[in-house]
C-alpha positions as CSV (number, residue, x, y, z in Angstrom):
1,X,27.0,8.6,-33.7
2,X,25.2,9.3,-30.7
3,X,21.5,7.8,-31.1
4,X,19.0,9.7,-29.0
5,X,15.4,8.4,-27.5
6,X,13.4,11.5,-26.4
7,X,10.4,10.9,-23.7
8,X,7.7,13.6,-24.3
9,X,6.7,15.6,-27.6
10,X,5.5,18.4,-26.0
11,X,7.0,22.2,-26.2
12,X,10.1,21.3,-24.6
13,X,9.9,17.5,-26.5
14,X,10.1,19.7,-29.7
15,X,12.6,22.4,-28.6
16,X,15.1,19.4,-27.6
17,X,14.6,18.0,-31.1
18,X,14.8,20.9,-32.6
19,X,18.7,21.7,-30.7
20,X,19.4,17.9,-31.3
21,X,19.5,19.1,-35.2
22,X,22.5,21.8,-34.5
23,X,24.5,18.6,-32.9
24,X,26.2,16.5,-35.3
25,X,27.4,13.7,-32.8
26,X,23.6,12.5,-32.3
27,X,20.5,11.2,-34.2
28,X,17.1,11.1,-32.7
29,X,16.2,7.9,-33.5
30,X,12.9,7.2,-31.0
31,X,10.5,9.3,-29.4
32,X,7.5,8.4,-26.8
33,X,4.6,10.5,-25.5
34,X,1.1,9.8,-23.5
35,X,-0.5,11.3,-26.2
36,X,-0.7,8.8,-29.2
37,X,-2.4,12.6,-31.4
38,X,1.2,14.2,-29.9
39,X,3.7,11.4,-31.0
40,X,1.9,11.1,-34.8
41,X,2.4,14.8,-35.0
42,X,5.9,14.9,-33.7
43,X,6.8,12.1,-35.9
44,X,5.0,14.1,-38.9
45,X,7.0,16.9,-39.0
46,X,9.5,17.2,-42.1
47,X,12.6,15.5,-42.0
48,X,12.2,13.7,-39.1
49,X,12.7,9.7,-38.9
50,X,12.1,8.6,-35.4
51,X,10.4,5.5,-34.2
52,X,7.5,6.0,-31.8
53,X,7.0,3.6,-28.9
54,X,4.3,3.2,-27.0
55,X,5.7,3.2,-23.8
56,X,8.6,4.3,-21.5
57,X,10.1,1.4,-21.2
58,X,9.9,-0.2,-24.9
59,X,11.8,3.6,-26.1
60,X,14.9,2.9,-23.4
61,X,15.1,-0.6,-24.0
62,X,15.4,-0.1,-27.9
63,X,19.3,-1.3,-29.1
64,X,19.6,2.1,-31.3
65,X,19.2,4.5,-28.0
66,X,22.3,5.3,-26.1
67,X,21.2,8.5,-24.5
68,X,17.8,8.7,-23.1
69,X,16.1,12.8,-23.3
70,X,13.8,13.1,-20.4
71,X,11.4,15.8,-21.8
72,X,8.1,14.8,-19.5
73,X,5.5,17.0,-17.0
74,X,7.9,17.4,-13.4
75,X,5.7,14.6,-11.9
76,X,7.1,11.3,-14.3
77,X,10.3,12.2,-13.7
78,X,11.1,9.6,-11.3
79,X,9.1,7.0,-13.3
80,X,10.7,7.5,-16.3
81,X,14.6,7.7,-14.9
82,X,13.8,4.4,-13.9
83,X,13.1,2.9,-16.8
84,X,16.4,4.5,-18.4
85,X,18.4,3.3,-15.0
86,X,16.7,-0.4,-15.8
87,X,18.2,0.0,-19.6
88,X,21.5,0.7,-18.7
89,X,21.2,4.0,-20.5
90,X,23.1,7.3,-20.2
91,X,20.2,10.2,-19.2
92,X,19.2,14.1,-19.6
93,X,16.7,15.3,-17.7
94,X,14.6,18.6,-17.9
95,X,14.1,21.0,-15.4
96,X,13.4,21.2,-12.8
97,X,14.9,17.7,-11.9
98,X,11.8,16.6,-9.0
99,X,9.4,18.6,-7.5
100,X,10.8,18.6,-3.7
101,X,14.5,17.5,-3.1
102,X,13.6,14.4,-1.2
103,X,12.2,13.2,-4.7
104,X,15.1,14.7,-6.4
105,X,17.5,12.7,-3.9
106,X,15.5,9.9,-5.0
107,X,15.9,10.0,-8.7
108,X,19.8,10.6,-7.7
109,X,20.0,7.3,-5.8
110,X,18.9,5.3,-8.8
111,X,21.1,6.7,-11.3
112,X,24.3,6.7,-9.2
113,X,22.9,2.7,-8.1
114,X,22.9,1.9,-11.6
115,X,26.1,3.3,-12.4
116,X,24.4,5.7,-14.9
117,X,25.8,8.9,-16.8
118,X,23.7,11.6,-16.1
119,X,22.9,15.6,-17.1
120,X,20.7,17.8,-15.9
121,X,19.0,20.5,-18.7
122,X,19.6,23.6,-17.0
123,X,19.9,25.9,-20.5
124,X,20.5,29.1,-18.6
125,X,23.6,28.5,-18.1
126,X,23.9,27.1,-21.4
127,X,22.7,30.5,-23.7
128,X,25.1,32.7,-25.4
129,X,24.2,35.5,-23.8
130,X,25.2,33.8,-19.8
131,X,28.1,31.7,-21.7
132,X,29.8,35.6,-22.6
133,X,28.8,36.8,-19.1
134,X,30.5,33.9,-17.5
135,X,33.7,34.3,-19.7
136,X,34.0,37.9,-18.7
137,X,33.8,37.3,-14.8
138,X,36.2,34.0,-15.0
139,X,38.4,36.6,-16.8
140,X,37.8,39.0,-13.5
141,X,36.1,41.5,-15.9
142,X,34.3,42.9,-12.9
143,X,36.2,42.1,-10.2
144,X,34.4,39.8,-7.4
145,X,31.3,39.5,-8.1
146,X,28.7,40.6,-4.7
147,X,25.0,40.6,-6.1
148,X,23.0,39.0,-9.1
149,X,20.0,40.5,-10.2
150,X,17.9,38.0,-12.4
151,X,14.2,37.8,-13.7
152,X,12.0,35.8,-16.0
153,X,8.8,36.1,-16.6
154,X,6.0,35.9,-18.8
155,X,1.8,35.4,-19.0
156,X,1.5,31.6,-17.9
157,X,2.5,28.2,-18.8
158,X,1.2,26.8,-22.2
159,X,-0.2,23.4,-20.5
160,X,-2.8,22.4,-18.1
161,X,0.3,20.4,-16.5
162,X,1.9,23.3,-15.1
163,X,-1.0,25.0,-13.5
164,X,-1.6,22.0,-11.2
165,X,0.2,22.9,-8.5
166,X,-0.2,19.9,-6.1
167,X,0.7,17.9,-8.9
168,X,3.2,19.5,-10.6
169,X,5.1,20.6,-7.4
170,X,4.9,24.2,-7.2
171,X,4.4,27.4,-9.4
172,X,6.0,29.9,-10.9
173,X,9.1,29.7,-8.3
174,X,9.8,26.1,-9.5
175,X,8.8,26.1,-12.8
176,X,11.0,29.1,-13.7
177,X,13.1,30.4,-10.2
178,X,15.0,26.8,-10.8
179,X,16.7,28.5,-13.7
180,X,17.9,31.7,-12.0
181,X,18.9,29.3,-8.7
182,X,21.7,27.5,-11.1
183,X,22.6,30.8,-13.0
184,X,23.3,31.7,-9.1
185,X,25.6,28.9,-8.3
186,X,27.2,29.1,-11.9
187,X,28.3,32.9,-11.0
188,X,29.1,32.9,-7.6
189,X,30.7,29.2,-7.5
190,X,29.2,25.9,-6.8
191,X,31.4,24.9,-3.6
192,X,30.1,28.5,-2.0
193,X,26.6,27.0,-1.3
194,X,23.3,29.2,-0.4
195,X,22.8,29.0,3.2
196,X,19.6,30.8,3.7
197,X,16.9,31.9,1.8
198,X,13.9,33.9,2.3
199,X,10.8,34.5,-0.2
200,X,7.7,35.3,-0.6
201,X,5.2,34.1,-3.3
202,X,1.3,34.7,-4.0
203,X,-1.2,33.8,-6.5
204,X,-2.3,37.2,-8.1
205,X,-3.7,36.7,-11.2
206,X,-4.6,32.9,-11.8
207,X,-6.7,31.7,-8.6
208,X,-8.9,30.5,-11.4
209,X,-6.5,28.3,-12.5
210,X,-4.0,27.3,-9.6
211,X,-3.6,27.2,-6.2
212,X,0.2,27.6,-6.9
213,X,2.2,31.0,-6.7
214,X,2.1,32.8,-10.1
215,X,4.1,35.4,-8.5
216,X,7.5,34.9,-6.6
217,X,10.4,36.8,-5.3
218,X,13.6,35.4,-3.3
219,X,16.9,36.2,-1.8
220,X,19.7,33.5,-1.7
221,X,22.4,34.4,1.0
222,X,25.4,32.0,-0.4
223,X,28.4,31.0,2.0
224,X,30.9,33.7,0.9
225,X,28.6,36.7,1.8
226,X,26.9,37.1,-2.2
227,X,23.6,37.8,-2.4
228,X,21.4,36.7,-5.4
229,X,17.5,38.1,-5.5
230,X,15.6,36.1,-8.2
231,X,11.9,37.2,-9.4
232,X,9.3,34.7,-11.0
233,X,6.0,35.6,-13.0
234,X,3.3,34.2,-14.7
235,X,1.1,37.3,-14.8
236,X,3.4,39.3,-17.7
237,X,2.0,39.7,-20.7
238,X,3.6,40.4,-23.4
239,X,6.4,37.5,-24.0
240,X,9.3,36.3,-22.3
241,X,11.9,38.4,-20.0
242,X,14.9,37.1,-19.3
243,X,17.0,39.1,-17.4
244,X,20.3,38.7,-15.3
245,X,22.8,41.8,-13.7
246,X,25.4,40.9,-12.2
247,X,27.0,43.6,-9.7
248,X,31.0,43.3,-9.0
249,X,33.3,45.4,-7.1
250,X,35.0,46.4,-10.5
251,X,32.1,46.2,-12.8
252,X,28.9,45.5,-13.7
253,X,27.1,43.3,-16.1
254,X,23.7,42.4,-17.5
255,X,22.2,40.3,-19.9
256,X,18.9,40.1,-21.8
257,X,17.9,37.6,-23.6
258,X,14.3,39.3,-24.5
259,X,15.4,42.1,-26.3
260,X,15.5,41.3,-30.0
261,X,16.9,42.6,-32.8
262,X,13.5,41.7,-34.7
263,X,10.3,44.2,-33.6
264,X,7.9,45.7,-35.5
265,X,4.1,46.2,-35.5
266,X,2.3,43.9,-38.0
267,X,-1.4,43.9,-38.8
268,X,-2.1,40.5,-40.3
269,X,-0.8,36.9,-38.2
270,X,2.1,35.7,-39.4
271,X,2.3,32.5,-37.7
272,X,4.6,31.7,-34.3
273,X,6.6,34.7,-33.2
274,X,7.6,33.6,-29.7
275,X,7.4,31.8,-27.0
276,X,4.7,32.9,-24.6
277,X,3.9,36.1,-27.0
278,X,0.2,36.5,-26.1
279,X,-1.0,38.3,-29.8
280,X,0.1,37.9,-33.2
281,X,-0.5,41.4,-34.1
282,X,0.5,44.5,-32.7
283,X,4.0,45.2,-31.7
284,X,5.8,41.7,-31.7
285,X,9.3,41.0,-30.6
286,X,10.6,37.6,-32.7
287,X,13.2,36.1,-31.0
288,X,15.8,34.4,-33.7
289,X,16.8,31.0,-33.7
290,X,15.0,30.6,-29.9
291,X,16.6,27.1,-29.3
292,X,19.9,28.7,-29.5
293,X,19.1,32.1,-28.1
294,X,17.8,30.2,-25.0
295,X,21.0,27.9,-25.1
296,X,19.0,24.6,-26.1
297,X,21.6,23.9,-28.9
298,X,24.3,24.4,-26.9
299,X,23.8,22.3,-23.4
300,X,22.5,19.1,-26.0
301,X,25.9,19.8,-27.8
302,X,27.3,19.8,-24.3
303,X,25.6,16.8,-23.2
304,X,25.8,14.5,-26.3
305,X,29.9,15.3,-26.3
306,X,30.7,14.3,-22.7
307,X,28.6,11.7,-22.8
308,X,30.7,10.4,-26.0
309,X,33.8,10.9,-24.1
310,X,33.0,9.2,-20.8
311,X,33.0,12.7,-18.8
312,X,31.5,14.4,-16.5
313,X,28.9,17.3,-18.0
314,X,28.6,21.4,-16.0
315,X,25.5,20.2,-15.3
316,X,24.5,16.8,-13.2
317,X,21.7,15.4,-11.6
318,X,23.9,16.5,-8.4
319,X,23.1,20.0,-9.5
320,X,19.4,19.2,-9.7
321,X,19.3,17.9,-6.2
322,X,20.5,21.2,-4.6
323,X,18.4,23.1,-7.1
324,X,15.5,21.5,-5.6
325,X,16.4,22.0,-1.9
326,X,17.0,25.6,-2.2
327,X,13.5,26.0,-3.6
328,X,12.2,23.9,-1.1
329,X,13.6,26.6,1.5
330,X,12.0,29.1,-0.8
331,X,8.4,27.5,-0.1
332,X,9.1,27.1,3.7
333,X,10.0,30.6,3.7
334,X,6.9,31.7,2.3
335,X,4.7,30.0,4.6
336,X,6.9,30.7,7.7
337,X,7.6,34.8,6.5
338,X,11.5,33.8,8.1
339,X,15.2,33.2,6.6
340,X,15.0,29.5,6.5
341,X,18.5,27.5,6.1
342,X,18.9,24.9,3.1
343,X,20.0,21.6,3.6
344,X,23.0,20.7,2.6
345,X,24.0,16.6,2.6
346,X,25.4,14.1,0.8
């Protein structure tokens, strides 16, 4: 049994805990936040047994945690890696791995220094509905495939965190464009890398509440000739979209994780629908079982098998790193209204 420590009890704190149930490999044994209210209400909820610790450090360097869940605001990152490098423990980390990729290169160093096993929680790639997509291109379904389509969206982030821009690292382009990046390079190949980007990105909506884009759209020119054009929103009301196409040259496919089989229009609350969902009355669309629908379940499934077995996870830290360079293209490209290369190193 694989025991797990998670660091951070917010939204995403909660929806890892809740995907660590559907794995039967692991136990979460230990859970921190910087909110002493937060961890008492996380630790409150029925059937859970975790210990709380106070800090970082105490939860990696407890004897009963072997993997280390990395659940924190894009901005402790690094901090908290550190501590789980300085404890010899194996690590997940949430999206988007650092807010530029010279801090993402940086959280890299110290986990390949410490000799560290490491995955990076990209769930895109992860949910059923990509997972089938995948199978049916490997298969050659739709020939090769040329262009990807892909969207997400929704009204705005659910914590003061994520609307600090200079803090945080970036808007809606990092924040959710990191997703449809890696559903990019899982489609059209990881050794055909982007070579050029261009985007553009504005703050429509929100200029009361961040100076970071909560609108974004870019193109991502890969090696081999693909094209993928990604869209980011925070100004959608309404509940998530989720939304990939994928256009081959035998075939086309498309995938959409926001339409439900559950919709209706309901006049009294009846408690959380959805993520994101904006009103509790009116027409709602319930997403079922969310952690799995949105491949939570799955990638800590993933993750907590390879790291039982010694191997190497789809998704790595290494993954993160060029995540975070493309988007850093992304931002140049916005200020500089050009095609701007990505870096591409060791």
């Amino acid at each position: 049994m694989i025991g797990v420590g998670l660091l951070g009890a917010g939204f995403i704190g909660e929806c890892y805990a809740d995907a660590l149930d559907d794995v039967k490999g692991a136990e979460l044994v230990a859970h921190y936040s910087r909110s002493p209210e937060r961890a008492a209400a996380f630790a409150a909820r029925p059937g859970r047994n975790t210990r709380p610790h106070e800090t970082m450090q105490a939860l990696c360097e407890d004897p009963a945690v072997d993997l280390v869940v990395v659940a924190l605001p894009n901005e402790v990152h690094l901090e908290a890696v550190r501590h789980v490098a300085a404890a010899g423990k194996g690590v997940v980390c949430t999206k988007p791995l650092a807010r530029t990729g010279p801090e993402a290169e940086e959280i890299l160093k110290v986990v390949t220094e410490a000799g560290i096993w490491h995955g990076y929680a990209e769930s895109s790639v992860f949910s059923p509905n990509i997972a089938k997509a995948h199978e049916i291109v490997e298969a050659g379904g739709i020939g090769d495939v040329l262009w990807m389509r892909a969207r997400e969206g929704h009204s705005g982030p659910h914590a003061p965190h994520f609307w600090d821009a200079e803090t945080a690292g970036g808007g809606a382009l990092l924040d959710m464009g990191c997703h449809t990046v890696e559903s990019a390079r899982h489609f059209f190949g990881k050794d055909n890398p982007v070579v050029e980007v261009f985007a553009w990105g504005a703050t429509l909506a929100h200029k009361d509440k961040t100076t970071g884009e909560d609108t974004a759209i870019a193109l991502l020119k890969f090696a081999g000739g693909q094209v993928a054009s990604i869209e980011s929103s925070w100004v959608e009301k309404g509940g998530m979209q989720l939304r990939h196409e994928f256009v081959g040259s035998a075939g086309r496919l498309v995938t959409d994780t926001a339409s439900t089989p559950v919709w209706g229009f309901i006049t009294q609350p009846v408690g959380y629908l959805v993520e994101k969902a904006d009103a509790d009355t009116g027409w709602v669309y319930p997403v079922p079982e969310e952690t799995r629908a949105y491949g939570f379940s799955q990638q800590m499934r993933h993750f907590v098998d390879r790291f039982a077995a010694g191997e190497t996870p789809l998704e790595t830290f290494d993954d993160g790193v060029v995540v975070n360079r493309i988007i850093d293209a992304c931002y140049l490209s916005m200020k500089t209204g050009r095609w701007e290369p990505v870096e591409h190193r060791p």
